[in-house]
DRENVO-827964 format. One line per field, with one value per residue: chain; residue number from 1; residue in one letter; y, x, z of N, C-alpha, C, CB in turn. Coordinates in steps of 0.001 Angstrom, whole numbers, plus 500000, padded with zeros to 6 digits. Glycine has a CB too. Layout:
ch (A,...)
i (NUM,...)
aa (A,...)
n.v (Y,...)
n.u (X,...)
n.w (Z,...)
ca.v (Y,...)
ca.u (X,...)
ca.w (Z,...)
c.v (Y,...)
c.u (X,...)
c.w (Z,...)
cb.v (Y,...)
cb.u (X,...)
cb.w (Z,...)
***
This chain:
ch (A,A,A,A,A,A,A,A,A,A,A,A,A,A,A,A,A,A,A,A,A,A,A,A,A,A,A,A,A,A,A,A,A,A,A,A,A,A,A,A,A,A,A,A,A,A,A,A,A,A,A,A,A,A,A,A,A,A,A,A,A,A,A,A,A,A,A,A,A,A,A,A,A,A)
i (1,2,3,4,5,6,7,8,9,10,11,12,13,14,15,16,17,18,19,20,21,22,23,24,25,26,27,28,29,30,31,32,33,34,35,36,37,38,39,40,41,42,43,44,45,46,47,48,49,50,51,52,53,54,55,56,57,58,59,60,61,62,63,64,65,66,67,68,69,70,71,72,73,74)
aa (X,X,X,X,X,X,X,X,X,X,X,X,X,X,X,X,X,X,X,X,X,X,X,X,X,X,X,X,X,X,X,X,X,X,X,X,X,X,X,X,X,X,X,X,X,X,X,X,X,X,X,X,X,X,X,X,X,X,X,X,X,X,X,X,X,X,X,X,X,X,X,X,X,X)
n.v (476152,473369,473597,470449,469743,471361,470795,467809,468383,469898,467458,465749,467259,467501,464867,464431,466239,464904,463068,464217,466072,466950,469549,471062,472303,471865,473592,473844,477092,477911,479929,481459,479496,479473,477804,477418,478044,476488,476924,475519,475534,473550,473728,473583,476097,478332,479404,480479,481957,481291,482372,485111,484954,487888,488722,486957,487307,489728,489531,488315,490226,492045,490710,490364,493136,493924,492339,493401,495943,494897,493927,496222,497607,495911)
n.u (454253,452555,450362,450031,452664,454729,454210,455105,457634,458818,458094,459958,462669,462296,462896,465415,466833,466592,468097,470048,471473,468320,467814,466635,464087,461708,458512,455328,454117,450763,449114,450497,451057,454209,456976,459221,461869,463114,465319,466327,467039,468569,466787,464604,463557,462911,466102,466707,464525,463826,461648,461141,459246,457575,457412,456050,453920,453231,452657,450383,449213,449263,447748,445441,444419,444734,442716,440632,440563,439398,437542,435850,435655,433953)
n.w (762274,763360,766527,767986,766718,767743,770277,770433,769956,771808,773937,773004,773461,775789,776710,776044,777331,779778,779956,781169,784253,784844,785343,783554,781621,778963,777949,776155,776630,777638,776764,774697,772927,772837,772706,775734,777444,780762,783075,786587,789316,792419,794404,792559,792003,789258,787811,785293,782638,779017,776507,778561,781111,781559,778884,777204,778919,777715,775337,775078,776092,774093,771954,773211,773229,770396,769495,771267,769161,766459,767493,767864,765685,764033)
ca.v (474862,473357,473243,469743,469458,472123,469890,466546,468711,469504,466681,465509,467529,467017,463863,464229,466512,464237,461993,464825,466265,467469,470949,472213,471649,472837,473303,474989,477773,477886,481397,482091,478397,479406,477075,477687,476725,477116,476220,475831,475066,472421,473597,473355,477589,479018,480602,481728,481025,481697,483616,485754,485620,489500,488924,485859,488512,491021,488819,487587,491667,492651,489619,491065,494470,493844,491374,494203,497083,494443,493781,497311,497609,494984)
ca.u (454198,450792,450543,450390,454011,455710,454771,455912,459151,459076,458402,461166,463551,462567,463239,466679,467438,466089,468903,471432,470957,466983,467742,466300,462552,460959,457269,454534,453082,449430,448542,450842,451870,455253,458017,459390,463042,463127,466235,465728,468251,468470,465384,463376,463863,463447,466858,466248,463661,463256,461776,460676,457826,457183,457211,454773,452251,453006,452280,448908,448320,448651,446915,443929,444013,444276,441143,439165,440233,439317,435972,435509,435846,432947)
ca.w (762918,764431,768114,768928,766360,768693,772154,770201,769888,773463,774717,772905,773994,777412,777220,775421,778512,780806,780404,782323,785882,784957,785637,782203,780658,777765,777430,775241,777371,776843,776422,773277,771974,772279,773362,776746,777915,781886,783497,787722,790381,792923,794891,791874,791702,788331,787662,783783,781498,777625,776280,779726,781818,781182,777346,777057,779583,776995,773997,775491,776361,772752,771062,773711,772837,768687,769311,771284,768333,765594,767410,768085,763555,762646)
c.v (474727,473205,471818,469244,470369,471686,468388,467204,469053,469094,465715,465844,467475,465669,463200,464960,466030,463327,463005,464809,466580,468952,472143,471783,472758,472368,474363,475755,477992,478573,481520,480874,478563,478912,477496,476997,477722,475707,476166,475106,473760,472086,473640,475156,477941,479645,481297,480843,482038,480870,484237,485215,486646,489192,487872,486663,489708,490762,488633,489395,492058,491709,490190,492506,494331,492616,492576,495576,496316,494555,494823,497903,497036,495638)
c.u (452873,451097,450930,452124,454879,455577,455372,457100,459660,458942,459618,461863,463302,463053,464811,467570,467261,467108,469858,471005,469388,466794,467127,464728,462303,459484,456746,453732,451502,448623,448780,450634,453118,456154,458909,460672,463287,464288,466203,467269,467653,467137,464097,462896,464166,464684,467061,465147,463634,462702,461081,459597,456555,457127,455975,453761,452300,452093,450594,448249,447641,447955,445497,443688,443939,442863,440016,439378,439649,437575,435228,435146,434622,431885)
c.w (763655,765553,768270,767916,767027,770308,771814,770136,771463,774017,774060,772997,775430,777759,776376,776725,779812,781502,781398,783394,786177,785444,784769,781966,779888,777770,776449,776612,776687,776161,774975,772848,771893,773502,774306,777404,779563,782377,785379,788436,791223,793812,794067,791204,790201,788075,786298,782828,779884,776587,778340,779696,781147,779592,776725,777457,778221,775537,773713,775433,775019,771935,771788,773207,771101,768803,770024,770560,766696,766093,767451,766441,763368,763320)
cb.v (474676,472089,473470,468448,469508,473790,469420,465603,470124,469715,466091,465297,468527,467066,463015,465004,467508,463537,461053,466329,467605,466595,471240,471908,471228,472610,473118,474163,479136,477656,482694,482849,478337,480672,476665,477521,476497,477478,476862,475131,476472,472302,474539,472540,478031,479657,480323,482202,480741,482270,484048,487151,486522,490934,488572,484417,489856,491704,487260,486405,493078,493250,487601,491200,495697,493025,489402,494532,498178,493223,493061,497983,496379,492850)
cb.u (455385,449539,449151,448965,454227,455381,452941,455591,459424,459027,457182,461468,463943,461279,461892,466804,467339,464978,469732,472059,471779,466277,468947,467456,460898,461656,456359,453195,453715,448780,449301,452315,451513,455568,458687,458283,465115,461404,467533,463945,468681,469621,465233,462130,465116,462846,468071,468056,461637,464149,460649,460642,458390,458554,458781,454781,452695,454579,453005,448838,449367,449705,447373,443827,445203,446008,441131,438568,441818,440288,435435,436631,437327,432784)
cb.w (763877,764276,769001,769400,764937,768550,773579,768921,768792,774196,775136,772467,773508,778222,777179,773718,778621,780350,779048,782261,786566,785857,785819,780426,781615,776040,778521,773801,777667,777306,777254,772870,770597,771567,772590,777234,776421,782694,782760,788008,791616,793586,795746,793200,792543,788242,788151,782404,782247,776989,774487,779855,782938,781705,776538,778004,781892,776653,774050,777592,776872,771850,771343,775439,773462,767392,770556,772959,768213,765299,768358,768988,762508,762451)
***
């Protein structure tokens, strides 16, 4: 899927969950491109998001480290 067809999908589902209480959103995080469902309480408090936090940082880690053993190759 191209990027900007995975934020027309989340911004359409944000705005399919928009109609309930607004306690849910989906975005594209920027790092990976990958679609982001964060659910938050009444103070606006993250209480789960998927996929993680910790796994998006991990994603971004190893996409950096296979780009500096590829550049480390040519």
């Amino acid at each position: 899927m191209e990027p900007k067809e995975i934020q027309a999908l989340a911004d359409n589902l944000n705005e399919t969950l928009g109609r309930g209480d607004g306690k849910v959103s989906v975005s594209v995080d920027d790092s990976t491109g990958m679609m982001v469902v964060r659910i938050t309480d009444k103070a606006g408090e993250i209480v789960k998001q998927i996929p993680p936090q910790q796994l998006l940082d991990a994603n971004v880690s190893v996409e950096n480290i296979i780009g500096l053993l590829v550049n480390d190759e040519v």
